[in-house]
C-alpha positions as CSV (number, residue, x, y, z in Angstrom):
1,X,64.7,33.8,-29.4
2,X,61.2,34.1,-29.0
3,X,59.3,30.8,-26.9
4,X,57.4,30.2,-30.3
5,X,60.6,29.7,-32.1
6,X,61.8,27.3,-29.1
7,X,58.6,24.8,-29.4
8,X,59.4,24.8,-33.2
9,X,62.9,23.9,-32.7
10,X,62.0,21.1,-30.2
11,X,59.1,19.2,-33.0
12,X,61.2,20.0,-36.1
13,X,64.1,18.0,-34.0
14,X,61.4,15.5,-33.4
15,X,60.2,15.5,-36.8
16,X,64.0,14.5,-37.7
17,X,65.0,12.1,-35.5
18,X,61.7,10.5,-37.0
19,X,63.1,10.7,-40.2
20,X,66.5,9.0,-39.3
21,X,65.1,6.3,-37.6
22,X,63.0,5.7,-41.3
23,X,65.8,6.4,-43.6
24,X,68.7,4.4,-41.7
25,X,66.7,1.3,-41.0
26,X,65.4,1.2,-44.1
27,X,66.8,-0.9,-47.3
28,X,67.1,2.8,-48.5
29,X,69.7,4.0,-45.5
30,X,71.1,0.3,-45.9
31,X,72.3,0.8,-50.1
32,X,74.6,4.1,-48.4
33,X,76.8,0.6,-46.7
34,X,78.9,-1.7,-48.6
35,X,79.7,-5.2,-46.7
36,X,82.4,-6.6,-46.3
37,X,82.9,-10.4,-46.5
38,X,84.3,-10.9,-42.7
39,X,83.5,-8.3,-40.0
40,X,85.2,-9.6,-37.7
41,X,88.5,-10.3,-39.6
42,X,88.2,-6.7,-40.6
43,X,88.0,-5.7,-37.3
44,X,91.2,-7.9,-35.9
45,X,93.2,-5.9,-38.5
46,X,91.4,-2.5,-37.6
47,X,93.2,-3.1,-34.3
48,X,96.7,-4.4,-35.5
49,X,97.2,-1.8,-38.3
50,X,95.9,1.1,-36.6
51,X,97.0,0.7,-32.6
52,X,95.3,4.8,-31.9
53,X,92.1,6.0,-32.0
54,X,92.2,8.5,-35.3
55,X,91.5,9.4,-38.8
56,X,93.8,7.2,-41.4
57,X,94.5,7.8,-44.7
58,X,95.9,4.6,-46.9
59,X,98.2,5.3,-48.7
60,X,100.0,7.1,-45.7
61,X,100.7,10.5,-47.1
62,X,104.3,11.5,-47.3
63,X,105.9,13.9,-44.6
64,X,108.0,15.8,-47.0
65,X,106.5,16.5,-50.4
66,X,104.9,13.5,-52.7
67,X,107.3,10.4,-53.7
68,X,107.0,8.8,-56.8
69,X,106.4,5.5,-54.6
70,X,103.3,7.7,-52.8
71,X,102.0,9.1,-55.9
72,X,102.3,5.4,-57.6
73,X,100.3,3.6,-54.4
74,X,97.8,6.4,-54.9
75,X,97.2,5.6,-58.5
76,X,97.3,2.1,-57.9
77,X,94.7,1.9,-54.8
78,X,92.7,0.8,-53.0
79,X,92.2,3.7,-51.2
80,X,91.1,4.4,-47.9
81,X,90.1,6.7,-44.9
82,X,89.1,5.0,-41.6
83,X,88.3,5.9,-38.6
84,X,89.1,3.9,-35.4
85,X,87.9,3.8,-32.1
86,X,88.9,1.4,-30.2
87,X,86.4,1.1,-27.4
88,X,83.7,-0.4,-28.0
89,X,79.9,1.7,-28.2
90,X,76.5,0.2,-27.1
91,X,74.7,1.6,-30.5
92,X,71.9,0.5,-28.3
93,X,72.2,3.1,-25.8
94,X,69.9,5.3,-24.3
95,X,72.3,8.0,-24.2
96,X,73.4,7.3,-27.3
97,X,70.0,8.5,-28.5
98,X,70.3,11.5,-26.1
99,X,72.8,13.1,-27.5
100,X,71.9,12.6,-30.8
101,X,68.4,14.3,-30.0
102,X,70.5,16.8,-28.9
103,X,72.4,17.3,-31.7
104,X,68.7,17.7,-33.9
105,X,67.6,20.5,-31.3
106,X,71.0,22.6,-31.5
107,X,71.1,22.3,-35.2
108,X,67.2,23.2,-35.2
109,X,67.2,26.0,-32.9
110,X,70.1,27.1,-35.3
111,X,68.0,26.8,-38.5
112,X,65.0,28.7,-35.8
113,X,67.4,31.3,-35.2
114,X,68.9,31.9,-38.4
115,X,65.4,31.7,-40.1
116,X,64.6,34.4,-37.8
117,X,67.4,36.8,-39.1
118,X,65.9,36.4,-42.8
119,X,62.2,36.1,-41.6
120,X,61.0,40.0,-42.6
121,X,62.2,39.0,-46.0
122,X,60.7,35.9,-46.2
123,X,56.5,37.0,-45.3
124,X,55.1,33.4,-47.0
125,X,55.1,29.9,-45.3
126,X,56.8,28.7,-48.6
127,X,59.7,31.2,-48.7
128,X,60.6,30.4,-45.4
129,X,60.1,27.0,-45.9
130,X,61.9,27.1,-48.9
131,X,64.8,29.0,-47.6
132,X,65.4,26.2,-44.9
133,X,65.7,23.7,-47.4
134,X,67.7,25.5,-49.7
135,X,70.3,26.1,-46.8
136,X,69.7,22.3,-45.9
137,X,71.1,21.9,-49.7
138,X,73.8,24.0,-49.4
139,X,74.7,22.6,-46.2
140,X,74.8,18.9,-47.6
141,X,76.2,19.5,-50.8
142,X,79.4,21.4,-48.7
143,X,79.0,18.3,-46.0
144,X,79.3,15.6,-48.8
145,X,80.5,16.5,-52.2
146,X,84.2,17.0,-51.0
147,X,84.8,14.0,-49.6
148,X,84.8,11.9,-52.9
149,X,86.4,14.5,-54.7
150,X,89.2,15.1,-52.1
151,X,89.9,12.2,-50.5
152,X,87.8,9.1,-53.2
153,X,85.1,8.5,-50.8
154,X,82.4,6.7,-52.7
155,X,79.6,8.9,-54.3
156,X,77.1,6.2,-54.1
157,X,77.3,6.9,-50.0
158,X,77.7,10.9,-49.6
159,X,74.7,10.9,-52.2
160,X,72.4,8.9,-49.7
161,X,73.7,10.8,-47.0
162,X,72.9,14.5,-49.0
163,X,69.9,13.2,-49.6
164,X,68.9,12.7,-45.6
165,X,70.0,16.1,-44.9
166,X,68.2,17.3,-47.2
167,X,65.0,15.6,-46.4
168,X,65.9,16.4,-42.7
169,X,66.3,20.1,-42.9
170,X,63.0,20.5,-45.3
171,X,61.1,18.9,-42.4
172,X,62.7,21.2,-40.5
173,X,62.0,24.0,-42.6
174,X,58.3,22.5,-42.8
175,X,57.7,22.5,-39.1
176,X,60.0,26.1,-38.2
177,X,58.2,27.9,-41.0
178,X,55.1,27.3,-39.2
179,X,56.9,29.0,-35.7
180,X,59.5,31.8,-37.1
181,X,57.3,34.4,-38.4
182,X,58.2,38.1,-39.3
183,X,57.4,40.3,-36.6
């Protein structure tokens, strides 16, 4: 990877972080969140119901193949999956925000390097631009849309949370388009 390619990565992973501090402090990232009427409550019976760390689905699925009692829970609801941790996080942290600014520059010098695969077919700003944000589409849509439709998530938040990737990777794609040229 070329050092041009590397500086792109690094302020397209700015440019990112940027935009998820806008979108989840905003009301905007705040409609993706329902609220519940006692947090604390909730989380008293987080820690009875569920004594691991792990993903849960509610209505436990059978072991052997689906019960009528299953399937009629299931059709009955509510329906959940949760995820429990049981230690507690600082959401404060600074490392917290490390490794999340980590996680933009991976994923950006991934986009950097796969953008440069494609780049000789791709000789305009806009089609490598554009390509970035079509993959950011296609990467959200496969992130998101299964989730409600496998296992009843609600659309209201996966359709918040396509649209941040999607706004994500096109300033991405906005910023590495400038950097990943064809040679």
């Amino acid at each position: 990877m070329r050092q041009g390619a590397l500086a792109g990565s690094l302020l397209a992973a700015v440019a990112m972080f940027l935009w998820g501090f806008a979108f989840w402090t905003s009301p905007l990232g705040k409609l993706a969140m329902a609220q519940g009427p006692d947090s604390e409550r909730a989380q008293a019976a987080l820690a009875e119901l569920f004594p691991a760390d792990g993903a849960y689905f509610v209505p436990e699925p059978p072991e052997e193949e689906a019960s009528a009692t299953w399937i009629e829970r299931h059709r009955r609801g509510p329906l959940a999956l949760v995820f429990v941790r049981h230690a507690g996080a600082d959401p404060m942290s600074p490392l917290t925000f490390l490794n999340g600014f980590l996680h933009l520059l991976i994923t950006c010098v991934l986009i950097a390097w796969l953008l440069g695969k494609v780049a000789t077919a791709l000789p305009t700003y806009g089609a490598r631009a554009g390509f970035v944000a079509l993959a950011g589409f296609a990467t959200a849509f496969w992130g998101h849309a299964g989730d409600p439709i496998w296992f009843y998530n609600p659309w209201r938040y996966h359709l918040l949370a396509m649209t941040y990737d999607l706004v994500a990777w096109s300033l991405a794609g906005l910023v590495l388009a400038r950097f990943v040229r064809p040679r």
